[in-house]
N, C-alpha and C positions, 0 to 999 in steps of 0.2 A: 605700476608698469615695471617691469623687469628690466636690468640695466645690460644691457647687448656686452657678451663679450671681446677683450680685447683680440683684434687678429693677431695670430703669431707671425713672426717675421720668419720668412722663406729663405735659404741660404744655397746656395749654388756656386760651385769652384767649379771652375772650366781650369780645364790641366792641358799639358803639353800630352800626346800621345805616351809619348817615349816616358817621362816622368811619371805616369799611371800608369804604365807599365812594369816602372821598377819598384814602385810603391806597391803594387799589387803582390811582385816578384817575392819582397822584401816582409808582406803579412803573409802570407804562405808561407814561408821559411820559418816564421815564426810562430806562426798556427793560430793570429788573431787575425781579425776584419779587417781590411784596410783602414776604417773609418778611427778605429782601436789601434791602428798606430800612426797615421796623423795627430791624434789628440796626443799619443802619447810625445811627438816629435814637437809640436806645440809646447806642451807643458815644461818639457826640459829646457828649452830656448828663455820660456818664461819666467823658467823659474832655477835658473841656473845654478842656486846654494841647495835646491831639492831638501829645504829645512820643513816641509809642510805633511813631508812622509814619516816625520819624526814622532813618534809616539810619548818616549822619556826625554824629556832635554837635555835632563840632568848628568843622567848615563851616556847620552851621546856627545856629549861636554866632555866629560871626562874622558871617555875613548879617544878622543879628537887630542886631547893632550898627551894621554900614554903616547897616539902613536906620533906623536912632531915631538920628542924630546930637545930636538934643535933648535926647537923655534924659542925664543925667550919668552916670556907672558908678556913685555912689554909690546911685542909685536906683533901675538897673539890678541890681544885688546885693540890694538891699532885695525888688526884685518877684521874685525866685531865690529867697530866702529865705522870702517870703512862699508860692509854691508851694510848696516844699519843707514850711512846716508844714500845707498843705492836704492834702497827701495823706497825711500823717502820721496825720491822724484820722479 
């Protein structure tokens, strides 16, 4: 006997008029979906160091350095470290 698939869970945002309004406003302006800039307002909130769009690490390791000449590497390692326990919890 065939094992019955699972149902998908249904998801439903009920918005303030005015806020789907300016969400609407705000993907026409931009020329994506609405849907496609929710997700994309999500993801930034979520993932606020945006290290997941990163292709080379290496190279954008180094870019990161050329351009904070200021910063010392001692404090550079600290704010490393400092992500590294953010996304731990």
């Amino acid at each position: 006997m065939a094992k019955p698939l699972p149902k998908k869970a249904k998801w439903t945002l009920t918005f303030d008029a005015r806020l789907k309004s300016l969400v609407i406003r705000a993907a026409r302006r931009r020329g994506v979906y609405p849907v496609a800039l929710l997700e994309e307002i999500v993801r930034s909130r979520f993932n606020p160091y945006g290290h997941s769009d990163i292709e080379d690490s290496a190279a954008y390791v180094a870019a990161m350095r050329k351009s904070s000449r200021s910063q010392s590497d001692d404090e550079f390692l600290a704010e490393i470290r400092k992500w590294r326990r953010s996304r731990s919890s």
